[in-house]
N, C-alpha and C positions, 0 to 999 in steps of 0.2 A: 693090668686092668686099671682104669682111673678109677674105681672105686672097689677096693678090692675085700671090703669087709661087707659091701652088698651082693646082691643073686644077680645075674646079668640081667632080668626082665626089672627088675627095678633100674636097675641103670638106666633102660632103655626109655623107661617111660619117665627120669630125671632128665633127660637129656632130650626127649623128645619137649618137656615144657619151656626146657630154656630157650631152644630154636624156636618155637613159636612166640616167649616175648620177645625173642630178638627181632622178627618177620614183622609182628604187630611194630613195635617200634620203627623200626624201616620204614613202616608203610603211614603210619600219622605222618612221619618227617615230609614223606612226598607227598602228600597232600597237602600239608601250610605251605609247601615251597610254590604250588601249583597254583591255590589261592593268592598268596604275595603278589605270583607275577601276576595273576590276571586283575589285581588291584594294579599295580603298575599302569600295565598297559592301556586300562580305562582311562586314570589320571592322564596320560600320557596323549592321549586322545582329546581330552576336554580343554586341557591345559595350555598357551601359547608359549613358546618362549620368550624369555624376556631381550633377550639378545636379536629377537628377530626384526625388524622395524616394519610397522605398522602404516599404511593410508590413513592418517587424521581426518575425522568425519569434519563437516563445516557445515554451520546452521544459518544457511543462505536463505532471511524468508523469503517467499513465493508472493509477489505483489498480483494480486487476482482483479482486473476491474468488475466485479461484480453488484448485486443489485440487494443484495440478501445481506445482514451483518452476523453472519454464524460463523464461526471459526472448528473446522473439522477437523479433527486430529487425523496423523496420518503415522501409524504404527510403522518402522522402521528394522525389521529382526538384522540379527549381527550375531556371528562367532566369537566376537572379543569382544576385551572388556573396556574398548575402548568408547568413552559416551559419546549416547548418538540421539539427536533430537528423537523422542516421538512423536510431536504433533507439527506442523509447520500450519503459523501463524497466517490467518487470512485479512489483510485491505481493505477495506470497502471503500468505495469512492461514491456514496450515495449524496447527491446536492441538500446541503443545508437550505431552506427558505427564510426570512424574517420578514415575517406582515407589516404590511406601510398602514401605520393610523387611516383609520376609517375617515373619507372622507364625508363631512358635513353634509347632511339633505333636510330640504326644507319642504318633506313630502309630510303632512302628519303621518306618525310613528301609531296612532288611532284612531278612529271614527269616532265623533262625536256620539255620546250615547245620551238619550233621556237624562236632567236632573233626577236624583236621586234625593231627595228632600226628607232627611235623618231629625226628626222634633225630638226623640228621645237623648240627645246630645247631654250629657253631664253638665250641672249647674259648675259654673266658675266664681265663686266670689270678683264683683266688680270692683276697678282698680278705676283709683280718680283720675281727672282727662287731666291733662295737663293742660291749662291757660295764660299761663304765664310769659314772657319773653327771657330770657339769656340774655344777658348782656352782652355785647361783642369784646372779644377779645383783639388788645391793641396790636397792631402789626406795627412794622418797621420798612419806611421808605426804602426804595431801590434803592443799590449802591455798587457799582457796575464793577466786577470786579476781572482781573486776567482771565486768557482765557486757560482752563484748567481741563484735561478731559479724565472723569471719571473711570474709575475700570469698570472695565465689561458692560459699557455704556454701548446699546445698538444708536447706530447713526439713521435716522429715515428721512426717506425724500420729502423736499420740502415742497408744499403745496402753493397754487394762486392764492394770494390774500383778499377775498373779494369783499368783506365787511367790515366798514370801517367805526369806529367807534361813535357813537351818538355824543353829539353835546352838550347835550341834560342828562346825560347821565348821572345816575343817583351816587352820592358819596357812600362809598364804601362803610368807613367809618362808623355814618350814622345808620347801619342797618341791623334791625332787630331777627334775634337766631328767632325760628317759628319749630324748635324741635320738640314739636308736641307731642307723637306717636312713639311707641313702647316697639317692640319686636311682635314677629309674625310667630315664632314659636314659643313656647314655653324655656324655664332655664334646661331643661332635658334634651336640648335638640339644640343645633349650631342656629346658628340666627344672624351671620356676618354676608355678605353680597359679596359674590365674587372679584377679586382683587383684579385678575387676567379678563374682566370684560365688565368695568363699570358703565353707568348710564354717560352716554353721547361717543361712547368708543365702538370698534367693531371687531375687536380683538384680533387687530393686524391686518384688518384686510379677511376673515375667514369668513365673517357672520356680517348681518346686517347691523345697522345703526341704532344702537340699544334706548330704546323708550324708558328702561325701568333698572331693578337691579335683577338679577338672578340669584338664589339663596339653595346653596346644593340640598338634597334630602333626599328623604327615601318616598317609595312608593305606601300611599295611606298613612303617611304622618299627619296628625290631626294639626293643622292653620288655625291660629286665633285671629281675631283681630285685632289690629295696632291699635285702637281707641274708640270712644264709644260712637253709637251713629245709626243710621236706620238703610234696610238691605234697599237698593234699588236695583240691583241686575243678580241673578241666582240660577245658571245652567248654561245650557250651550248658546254660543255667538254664530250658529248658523242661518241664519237667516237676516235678510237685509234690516231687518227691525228690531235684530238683536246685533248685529255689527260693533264690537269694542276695537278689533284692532284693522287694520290696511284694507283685509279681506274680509271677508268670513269665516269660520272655524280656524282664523287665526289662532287664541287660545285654547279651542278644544271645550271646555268650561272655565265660565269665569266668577267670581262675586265682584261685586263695586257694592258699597259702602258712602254714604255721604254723613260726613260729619258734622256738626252742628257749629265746629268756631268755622270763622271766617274770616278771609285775610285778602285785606286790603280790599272790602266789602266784594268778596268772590268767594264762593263755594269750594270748599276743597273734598274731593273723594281719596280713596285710597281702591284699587283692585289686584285681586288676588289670581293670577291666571294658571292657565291650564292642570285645574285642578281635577282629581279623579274622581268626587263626590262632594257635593252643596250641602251643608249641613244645615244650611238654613233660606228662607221665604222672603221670596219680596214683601217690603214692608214691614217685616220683620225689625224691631227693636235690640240691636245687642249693647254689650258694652265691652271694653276692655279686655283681652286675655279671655274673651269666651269663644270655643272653638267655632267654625264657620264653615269649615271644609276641609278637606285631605289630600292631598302631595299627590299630582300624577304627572303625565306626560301626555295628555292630549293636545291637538293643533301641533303648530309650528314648535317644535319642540326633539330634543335629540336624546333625550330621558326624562326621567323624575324630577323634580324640580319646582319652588316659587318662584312665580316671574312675581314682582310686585313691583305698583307702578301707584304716582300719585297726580292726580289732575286736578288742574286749578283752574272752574268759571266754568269749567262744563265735561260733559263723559266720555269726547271723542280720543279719537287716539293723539292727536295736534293740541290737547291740552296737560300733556303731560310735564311733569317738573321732575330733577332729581331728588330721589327719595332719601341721598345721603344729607340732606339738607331740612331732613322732616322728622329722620326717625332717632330716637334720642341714644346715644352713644352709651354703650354698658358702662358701669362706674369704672374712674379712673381712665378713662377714654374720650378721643374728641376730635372734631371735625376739622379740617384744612379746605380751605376752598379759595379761588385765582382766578388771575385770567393772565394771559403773554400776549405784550403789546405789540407791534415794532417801531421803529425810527419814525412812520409818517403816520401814526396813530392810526394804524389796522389791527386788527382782530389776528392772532396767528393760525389757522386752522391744524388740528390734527398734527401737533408739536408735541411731541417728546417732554415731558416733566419729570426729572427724578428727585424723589425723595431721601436725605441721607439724616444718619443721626450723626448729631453735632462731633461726637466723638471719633466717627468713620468718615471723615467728609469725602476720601477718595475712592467710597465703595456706598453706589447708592443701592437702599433698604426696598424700597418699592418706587414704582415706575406707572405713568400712566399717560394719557394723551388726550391735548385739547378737545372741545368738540369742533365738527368741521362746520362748515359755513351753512348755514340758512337749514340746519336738518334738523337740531332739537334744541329745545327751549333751556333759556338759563333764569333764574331768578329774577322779577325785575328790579329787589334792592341790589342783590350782590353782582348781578350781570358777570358770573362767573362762567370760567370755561373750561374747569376741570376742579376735581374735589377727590381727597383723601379720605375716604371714611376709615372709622376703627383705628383710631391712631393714636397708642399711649401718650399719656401727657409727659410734655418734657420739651425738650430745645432740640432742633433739624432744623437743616438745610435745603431748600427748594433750588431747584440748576437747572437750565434749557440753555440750548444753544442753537441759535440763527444768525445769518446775517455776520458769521465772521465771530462773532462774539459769544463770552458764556455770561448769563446771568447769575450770580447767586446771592439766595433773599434768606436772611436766617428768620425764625420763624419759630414761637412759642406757643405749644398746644396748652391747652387748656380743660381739665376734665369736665365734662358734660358742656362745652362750648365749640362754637367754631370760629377758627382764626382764619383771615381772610391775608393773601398775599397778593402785590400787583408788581406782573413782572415784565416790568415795560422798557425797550431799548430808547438810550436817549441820543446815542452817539448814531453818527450815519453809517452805512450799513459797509465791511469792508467786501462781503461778496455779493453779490449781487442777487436780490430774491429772483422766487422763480417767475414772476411775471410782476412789472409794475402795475398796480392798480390803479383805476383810474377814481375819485371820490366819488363815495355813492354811501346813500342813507343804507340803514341794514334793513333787508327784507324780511316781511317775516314768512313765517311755513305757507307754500301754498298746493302746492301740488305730492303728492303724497312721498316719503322717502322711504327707502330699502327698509325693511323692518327688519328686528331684530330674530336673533335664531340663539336653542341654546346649546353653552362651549360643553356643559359639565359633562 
């Protein structure tokens, strides 16, 4: 017996526990073996071999001409783990546009509305008129020099010369500055004329033939007046009785102004146009720097803006003079004023002037252009035909070219003066102008010209 110091029922039931932990035993083993494999075979299932070679996906984008700029993913599913785009990027081919500068209209941009006539207007302490004369500042004779061409200088077609110089004409020299007028705004507002369309130019060909100067601003900036004087015209120019400029509601509303000096025993006004409210009455007394009116854009006008203009011996629009010649240059500041002659003592019209500073002579600073023949009035001491306003004092250069040749006149400003330059060809001409003229006195305004529109 294998166990022969027990009873056989003990045996039995010894031997009966060891076969069942043997059985239990047995039976875990084949159960992990059975888990293992069906772990295996899952792995086995998900898993690629590495050995095996693979289709490389390729992210070919998809060019769509379409109208919409949305880009739509486009979900891609894959067995491996090889990367595959998910989204495939979208093209639009939608036309860019770029807006061409509004062209110019010389439609009023308003209707003329009733004067608004504002008495409550704030007191301005009065500012003394100026009476005095300036001294002229001395210039320097031509002196013809090579011909040189500045950079970035535009070339422009040259005109018939049909007004030839008078000969009484007044000496230069002996002409007294008359820059009696202060600024249209206060020191809080710009108060300079624009540079790109002074008075007797037309800003290339775009706008009419400018009567006055233009002074950018905003809508209801309050307008002083340049000096002291009593109101003669105060609201709208719509009617044949009220008429300041070409037409009627030309300026939309206007004030005029008549000042008490006088020059060269003739009346001088000063008007403030297309303003959007009259601050003040015909007859009405102001003086210097006391508000008159406010910034608009009525009449012939393309915005907000001072048209200011000055006339001399009477109110029409044929009496007007330039005002860069009237209104006193802010400190440290000062006036240039000319004329371009040529070889047989004609008047140049509508010529090209650049201005350089002495130190840049081959890059001119600012640029501007004679006035053209028989269209607006020049001075009758300086009988000038183009002028610099607002031009630090110091030493430049004045340059035109006609006729083959460049002139250039050097030229010292002068603060609170104006220095006049005369740039006149002595030599004969080596190309030939655009039309010989034949002698003739200069006419003066008679039949009405193109008026002025504004650039700002």
């Amino acid at each position: 017996m294998l166990f022969p110091t027990l009873d056989k029922q003990t045996t039995w039931i010894i031997l009966g526990i060891i076969l069942g932990v043997i059985l239990t035993a047995l039976v875990v083993v084949i159960i992990g073996l059975n888990q293992v494999s069906q772990v295996n075979a899952l792995a086995a299932a998900t898993a690629t071999p590495t050995k095996t070679p693979t289709q490389k996906a390729t992210a070919t984008p998809t060019s769509t001409s379409t109208s919409t700029s949305t880009s739509t993913p486009t979900p891609t599913p894959t067995a491996t783990n090889t990367p595959t785009p998910t989204s495939t990027p979208t093209e639009t081919s939608t036309p860019t546009f770029t807006p061409e500068p509004p062209t110019p209209t010389f439609t009023p941009t308003a209707t003329a509305i009733p004067p608004v006539i504002d008495t409550a207007a704030p007191p301005i302490s009065a500012e003394a008129t100026l009476t005095g004369a300036l001294e002229l500042t001395g210039t320097t004779d031509l002196t013809p020099a090579g011909v040189m061409t500045p950079l970035d200088t535009p070339t422009p077609t040259p005109l018939p010369r049909t007004v030839a110089v008078p000969a009484d004409i007044p000496n230069y020299l002996e002409a007294a500055d008359h820059l009696w007028f202060t600024r249209p705004f206060t020191e809080a507002y710009p108060s300079w004329g624009s540079f790109n369309y002074p008075y007797g130019t037309n800003a290339g060909g775009q706008y009419f033939w400018h009567f006055g100067i233009d002074i950018q601003s905003y809508q209801g900036q309050p307008i002083v007046a340049v000096g002291d004087g009593r109101v003669v015209h105060a609201g709208p120019d719509t009617t044949p009785q009220t008429q300041l400029g070409p037409w009627t509601d030309f300026y939309g509303q206007a004030v005029v102004i008549e000042h008490p000096q006088r020059w060269e025993n003739k009346p001088v006004y000063t008007l403030y146009g297309h303003v959007s409210r009259a601050l003040v009455s015909v007859g009405q007394e102001v003086k210097a720097g006391q508000p008159i009116a406010r910034v608009g854009g009525l009449g012939v006008a393309t915005g907000p803006h001072l048209h200011l203009e000055v006339r001399l011996g009477g109110t029409t629009y044929y009496d007007t003079r330039n005002p860069d010649l009237w209104l006193r240059p802010d400190p440290g500041y000062g006036v240039i004023a000319g004329r371009v002659v040529d070889y047989q003592n004609f008047f140049v019209p509508v010529q090209l002037v650049t201005l350089h500073r002495l130190n840049e002579a081959g890059r001119f600073w600012r640029q501007t252009f004679t006035y053209p023949d028989n269209q607006v009035n020049s001075d009758e001491k300086y009988v000038e035909t183009f002028t610099f306003a607002d031009v630090p004092a110091g030493k430049y250069l004045l340059k035109t070219s006609f006729d083959g040749y460049q002139l250039t006149v050097p030229v010292t400003v002068e603060a609170g003066a104006t220095s006049f330059v005369l740039l006149q060809q002595t030599q004969p001409p080596k190309v030939q102008p655009a039309s010989t003229p034949a002698p003739a006195a200069e006419t003066p305004l008679t039949a009405p010209p193109a008026a002025e529109s504004q650039p700002q």
